[in-house]
N, C-alpha and C positions, 0 to 999 in steps of 0.2 A: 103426262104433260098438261100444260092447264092454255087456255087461248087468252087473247086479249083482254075479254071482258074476267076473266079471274074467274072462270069455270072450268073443269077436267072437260080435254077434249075426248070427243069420242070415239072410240078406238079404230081404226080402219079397217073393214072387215075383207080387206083383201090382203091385210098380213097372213091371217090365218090358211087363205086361201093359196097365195104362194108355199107357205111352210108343205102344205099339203101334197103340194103340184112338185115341191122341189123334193118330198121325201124320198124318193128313188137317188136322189143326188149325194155323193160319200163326201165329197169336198168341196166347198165353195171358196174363191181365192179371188181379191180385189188385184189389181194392177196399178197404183197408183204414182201421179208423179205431181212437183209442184210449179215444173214448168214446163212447157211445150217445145217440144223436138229433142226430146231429148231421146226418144227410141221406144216410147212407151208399147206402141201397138207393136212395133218389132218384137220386146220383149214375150207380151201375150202369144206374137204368135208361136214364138220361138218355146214357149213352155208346153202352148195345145200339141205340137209335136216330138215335144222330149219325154214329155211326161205318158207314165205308161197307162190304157186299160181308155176307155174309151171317154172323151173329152168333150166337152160343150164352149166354144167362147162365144161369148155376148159384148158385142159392139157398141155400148153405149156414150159414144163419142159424137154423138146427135150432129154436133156442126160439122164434123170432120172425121166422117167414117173412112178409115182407108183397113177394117180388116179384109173386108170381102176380096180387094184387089193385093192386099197381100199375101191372103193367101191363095189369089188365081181362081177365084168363084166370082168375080163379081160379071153383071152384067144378067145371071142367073135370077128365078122368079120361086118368090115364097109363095106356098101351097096351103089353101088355108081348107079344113074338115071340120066333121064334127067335134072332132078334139082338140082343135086349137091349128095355130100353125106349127106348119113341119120345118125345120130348118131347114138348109142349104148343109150337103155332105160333101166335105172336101175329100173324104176316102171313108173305108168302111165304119173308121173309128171316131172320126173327129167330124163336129157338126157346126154351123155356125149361124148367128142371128145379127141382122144389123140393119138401123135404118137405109142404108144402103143399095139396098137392093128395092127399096118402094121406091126412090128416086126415080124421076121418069127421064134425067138426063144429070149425068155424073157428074154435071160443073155447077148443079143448082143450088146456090143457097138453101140453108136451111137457118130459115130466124123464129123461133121460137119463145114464146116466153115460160117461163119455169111452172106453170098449171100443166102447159100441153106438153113438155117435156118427162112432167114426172106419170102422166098418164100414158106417158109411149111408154117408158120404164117399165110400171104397171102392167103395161099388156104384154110387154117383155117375156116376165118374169112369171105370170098368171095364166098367159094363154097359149103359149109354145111348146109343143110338147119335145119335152127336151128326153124321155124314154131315163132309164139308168144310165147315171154317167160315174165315173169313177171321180171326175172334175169338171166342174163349172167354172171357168174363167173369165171375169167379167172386165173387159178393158175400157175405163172411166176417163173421162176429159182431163186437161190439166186441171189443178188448182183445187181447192174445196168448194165446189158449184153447187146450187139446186142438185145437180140429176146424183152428186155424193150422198147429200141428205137425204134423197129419196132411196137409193138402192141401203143406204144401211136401215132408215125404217124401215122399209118392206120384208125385206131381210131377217128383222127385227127375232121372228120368230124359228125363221128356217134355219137361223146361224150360219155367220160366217167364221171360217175358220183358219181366215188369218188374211194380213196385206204381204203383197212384193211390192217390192216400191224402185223408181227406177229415178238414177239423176247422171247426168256428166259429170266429168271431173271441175269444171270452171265453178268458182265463188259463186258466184251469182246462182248458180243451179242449186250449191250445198243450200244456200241460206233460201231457199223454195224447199227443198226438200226437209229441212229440219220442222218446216210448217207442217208438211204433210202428216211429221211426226207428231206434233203436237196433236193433230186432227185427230189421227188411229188411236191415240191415248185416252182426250174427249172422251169419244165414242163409244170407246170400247173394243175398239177391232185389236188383234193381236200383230205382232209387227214379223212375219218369216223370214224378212232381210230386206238389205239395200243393193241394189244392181247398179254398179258404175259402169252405166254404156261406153261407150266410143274413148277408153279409155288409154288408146294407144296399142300401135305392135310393136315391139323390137325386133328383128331379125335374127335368129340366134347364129346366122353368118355372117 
């Protein structure tokens, strides 16, 4: 990539370093959606516990972390070593990260601008010792945001290996979602499906 002035920027040497830190990790899998409420973190959580062999999800919903309390850890304190921090263990298998849990009170704003955002990312992904996972699940904000473009750089090297993408049945949500798709194309990510949340029950009585 080249910067403003018409020069190759210089590479960031904490690509390398995640790649490194995540090499114990078999599968790395985005959560994406292209508008908000539509069930996104539900889906995330709903996969860290379907999915088999031991699982990682990363919260990086910076304004609006709701994994920790959906999955019933929150309120709990990140443990920081000489190896990084330890995540938060919702059972022996599944582990979880999120700004969430630094909050000194669950209702506080968080206003951040996209420098200190992608550096929370960064310390994410670089400094938590996430141990072997069979999955790393990373649940992203609505929209294509800063902290998008930062987790597929960072990423850059460790590979990701593939999006879920999640939308409602209503108009408005396909034509958000069809963005998304555009996005995963861009970039590069690979597309593993679309999830139509709150799609309706029938009764079959």
């Amino acid at each position: 990539t080249k910067c403003a002035s018409g020069e190759a920027a210089k590479p960031d040497p904490a690509v390398a370093e995640i790649a490194l830190k995540l090499s114990h990790v078999k599968h790395k899998i985005l959560v994406l959606s292209g508008k908000g409420g539509v069930g996104k973190s539900t889906v995330s959580a709903q996969l860290a516990f379907g999915l088999p062999g031991d699982v990682g999800l990363l919260d990086v919903d910076i304004c609006g972390p709701s994994i920790p309390r959906m999955v019933g850890v929150d309120g709990r304190d990140v443990h920081q070593s000489a190896e990084g921090w330890t995540p938060v263990y919702v059972n022996e298998r599944i582990s979880v990260m999120s700004i969430g849990f630094m909050l000194p009170e669950q209702d506080n704003a968080v206003i951040w601008r996209g420098p200190k955002k992608h550096a929370l990312i960064k310390q994410f992904l670089s400094d938590v010792n996430w141990g072997p996972l069979d999955y790393l699940i990373v649940d992203t904000p609505p929209g294509t945001s800063d902290e998008h473009m930062s987790i597929v750089s960072l990423l850059n090297d460790a590979g990701i290996d593939g999006a879920v993408l999640v939308t409602t049945p209503q108009e408005i949500a396909l034509q958000d979602v069809r963005k998304e798709i555009s996005f995963c194309r861009k970039v590069g990510i690979p597309i593993i499906g679309v999830i139509e949340n709150m799609s309706g029950f029938l009764c079959p009585n």
